[in-house]
C-alpha positions as CSV (number, residue, x, y, z in Angstrom):
1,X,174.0,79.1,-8.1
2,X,176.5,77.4,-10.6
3,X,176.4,73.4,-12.4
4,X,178.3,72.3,-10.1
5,X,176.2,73.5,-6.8
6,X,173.3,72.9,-8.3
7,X,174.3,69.2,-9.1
8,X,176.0,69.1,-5.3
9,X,172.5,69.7,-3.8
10,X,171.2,67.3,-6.3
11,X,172.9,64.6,-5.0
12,X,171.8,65.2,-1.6
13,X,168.7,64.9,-2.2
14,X,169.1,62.2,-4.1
15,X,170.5,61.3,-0.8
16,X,167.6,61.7,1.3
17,X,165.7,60.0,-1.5
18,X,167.1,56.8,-1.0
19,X,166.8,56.6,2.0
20,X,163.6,57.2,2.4
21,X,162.7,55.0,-0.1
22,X,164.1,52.5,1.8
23,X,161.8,53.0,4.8
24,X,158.7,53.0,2.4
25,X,159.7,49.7,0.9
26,X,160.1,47.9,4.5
27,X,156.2,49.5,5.0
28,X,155.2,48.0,2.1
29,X,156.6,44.8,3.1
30,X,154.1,45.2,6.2
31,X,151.4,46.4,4.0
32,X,152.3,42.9,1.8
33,X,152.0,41.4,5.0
34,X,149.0,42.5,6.0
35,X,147.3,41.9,2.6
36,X,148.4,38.4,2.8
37,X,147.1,37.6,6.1
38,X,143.6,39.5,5.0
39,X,143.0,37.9,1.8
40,X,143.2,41.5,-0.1
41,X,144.5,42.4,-3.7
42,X,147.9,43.5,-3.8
43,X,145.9,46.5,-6.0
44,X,144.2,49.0,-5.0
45,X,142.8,51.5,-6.7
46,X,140.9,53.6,-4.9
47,X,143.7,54.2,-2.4
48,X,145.9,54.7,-5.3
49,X,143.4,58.1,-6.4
50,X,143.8,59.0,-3.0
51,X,147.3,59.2,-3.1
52,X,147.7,61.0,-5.9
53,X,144.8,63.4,-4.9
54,X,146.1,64.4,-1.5
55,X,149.9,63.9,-2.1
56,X,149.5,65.6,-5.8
57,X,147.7,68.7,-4.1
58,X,151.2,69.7,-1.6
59,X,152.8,70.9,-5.0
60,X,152.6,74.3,-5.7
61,X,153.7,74.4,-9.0
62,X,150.8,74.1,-11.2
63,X,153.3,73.2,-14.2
64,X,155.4,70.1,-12.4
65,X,152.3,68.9,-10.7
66,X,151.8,66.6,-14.0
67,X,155.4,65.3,-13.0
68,X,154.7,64.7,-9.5
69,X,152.0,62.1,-10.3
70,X,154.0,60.1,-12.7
71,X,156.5,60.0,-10.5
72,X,154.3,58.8,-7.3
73,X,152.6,56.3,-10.0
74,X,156.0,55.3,-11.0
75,X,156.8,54.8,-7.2
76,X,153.0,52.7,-6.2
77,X,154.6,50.5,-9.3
78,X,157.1,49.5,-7.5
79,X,155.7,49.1,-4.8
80,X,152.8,46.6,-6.2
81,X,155.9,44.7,-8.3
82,X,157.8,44.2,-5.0
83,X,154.6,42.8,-2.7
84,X,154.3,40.5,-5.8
85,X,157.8,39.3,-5.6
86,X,157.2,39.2,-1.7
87,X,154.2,37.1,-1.9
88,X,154.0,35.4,-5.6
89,X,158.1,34.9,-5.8
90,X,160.5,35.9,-8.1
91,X,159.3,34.4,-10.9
92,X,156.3,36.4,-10.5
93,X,155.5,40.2,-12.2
Protein backbone atom coordinates (compact mmCIF):
# COMPACT_ATOMS: atom_id res chain seq x y z
CA UNK A 1 0.00 0.00 0.00
CA UNK A 2 1.27 3.59 -1.03
CA UNK A 3 0.74 7.41 1.00
CA UNK A 4 -1.79 8.04 -0.91
CA UNK A 5 -3.95 4.66 -0.25
CA UNK A 6 -3.12 4.55 2.87
CA UNK A 7 -4.36 8.16 3.56
CA UNK A 8 -7.66 7.25 1.14
CA UNK A 9 -8.62 4.48 3.69
CA UNK A 10 -7.80 6.98 6.36
CA UNK A 11 -10.36 9.19 5.47
CA UNK A 12 -12.93 6.64 5.36
CA UNK A 13 -12.64 5.72 8.44
CA UNK A 14 -12.42 8.95 9.51
CA UNK A 15 -15.65 8.70 7.79
CA UNK A 16 -17.34 6.08 9.71
CA UNK A 17 -15.91 7.87 12.74
CA UNK A 18 -17.94 10.70 12.55
CA UNK A 19 -20.65 9.35 12.07
CA UNK A 20 -20.63 7.23 14.67
CA UNK A 21 -19.79 9.68 16.88
CA UNK A 22 -22.72 11.37 16.06
CA UNK A 23 -25.03 8.57 17.16
CA UNK A 24 -23.08 8.27 20.58
CA UNK A 25 -23.48 11.95 21.28
CA UNK A 26 -27.48 11.84 20.67
CA UNK A 27 -27.17 8.63 23.41
CA UNK A 28 -25.53 10.63 25.64
CA UNK A 29 -28.01 13.34 25.29
CA UNK A 30 -30.48 10.45 26.64
CA UNK A 31 -28.02 9.32 29.15
CA UNK A 32 -28.01 13.46 30.18
CA UNK A 33 -31.49 12.99 30.17
CA UNK A 34 -31.83 10.38 32.18
CA UNK A 35 -29.29 11.61 34.81
CA UNK A 36 -31.37 14.71 35.01
CA UNK A 37 -34.56 13.15 35.70
CA UNK A 38 -32.74 10.69 38.34
CA UNK A 39 -30.87 13.12 40.31
CA UNK A 40 -27.36 11.38 39.26
CA UNK A 41 -23.82 13.01 38.69
CA UNK A 42 -23.04 13.65 35.33
CA UNK A 43 -19.62 11.56 36.52
CA UNK A 44 -19.14 8.37 36.91
CA UNK A 45 -16.43 6.68 37.70
CA UNK A 46 -16.89 3.37 38.20
CA UNK A 47 -18.64 2.97 34.77
CA UNK A 48 -15.85 4.93 33.37
CA UNK A 49 -13.21 1.72 34.63
CA UNK A 50 -15.55 -0.41 33.10
CA UNK A 51 -15.29 1.06 29.92
CA UNK A 52 -12.00 1.12 29.58
CA UNK A 53 -11.64 -2.39 31.07
CA UNK A 54 -13.95 -4.14 28.70
CA UNK A 55 -13.62 -1.77 25.59
CA UNK A 56 -9.63 -1.55 26.29
CA UNK A 57 -9.45 -5.59 26.29
CA UNK A 58 -10.92 -5.97 22.18
CA UNK A 59 -7.44 -4.59 21.21
CA UNK A 60 -5.03 -6.93 20.32
CA UNK A 61 -2.10 -4.90 20.08
CA UNK A 62 -0.47 -4.99 23.37
CA UNK A 63 1.63 -1.75 22.17
CA UNK A 64 -1.46 0.68 21.02
CA UNK A 65 -3.65 -0.52 23.79
CA UNK A 66 -2.04 2.54 25.94
CA UNK A 67 -3.49 4.66 22.91
CA UNK A 68 -6.87 3.15 22.88
CA UNK A 69 -7.61 4.25 26.43
CA UNK A 70 -6.57 7.79 25.95
CA UNK A 71 -8.42 7.97 23.21
CA UNK A 72 -11.84 6.40 24.80
CA UNK A 73 -10.93 8.84 27.98
CA UNK A 74 -10.51 11.58 25.48
CA UNK A 75 -14.04 10.55 24.04
CA UNK A 76 -16.03 10.05 27.95
CA UNK A 77 -14.50 13.86 28.14
CA UNK A 78 -16.55 14.91 25.83
CA UNK A 79 -19.08 13.30 26.54
CA UNK A 80 -19.26 14.58 30.38
CA UNK A 81 -18.43 18.35 28.83
CA UNK A 82 -21.43 18.08 26.43
CA UNK A 83 -24.22 16.58 29.28
CA UNK A 84 -22.77 19.74 31.17
CA UNK A 85 -23.55 22.15 28.45
CA UNK A 86 -26.90 20.05 28.02
CA UNK A 87 -27.90 20.52 31.52
CA UNK A 88 -25.72 23.44 33.23
CA UNK A 89 -25.75 25.73 29.77
CA UNK A 90 -23.19 27.06 27.81
CA UNK A 91 -21.59 28.98 30.22
CA UNK A 92 -20.96 25.99 32.09
CA UNK A 93 -17.49 23.46 31.77
Amino acid sequence: MNLKEARKEIRHIDEKMAELFEKRMELVTEVAKYKKQNGLDIADPEQERHIVEECSALIENDEIRPYYVQFLQATMDISKKWQHRLLEGPDNK
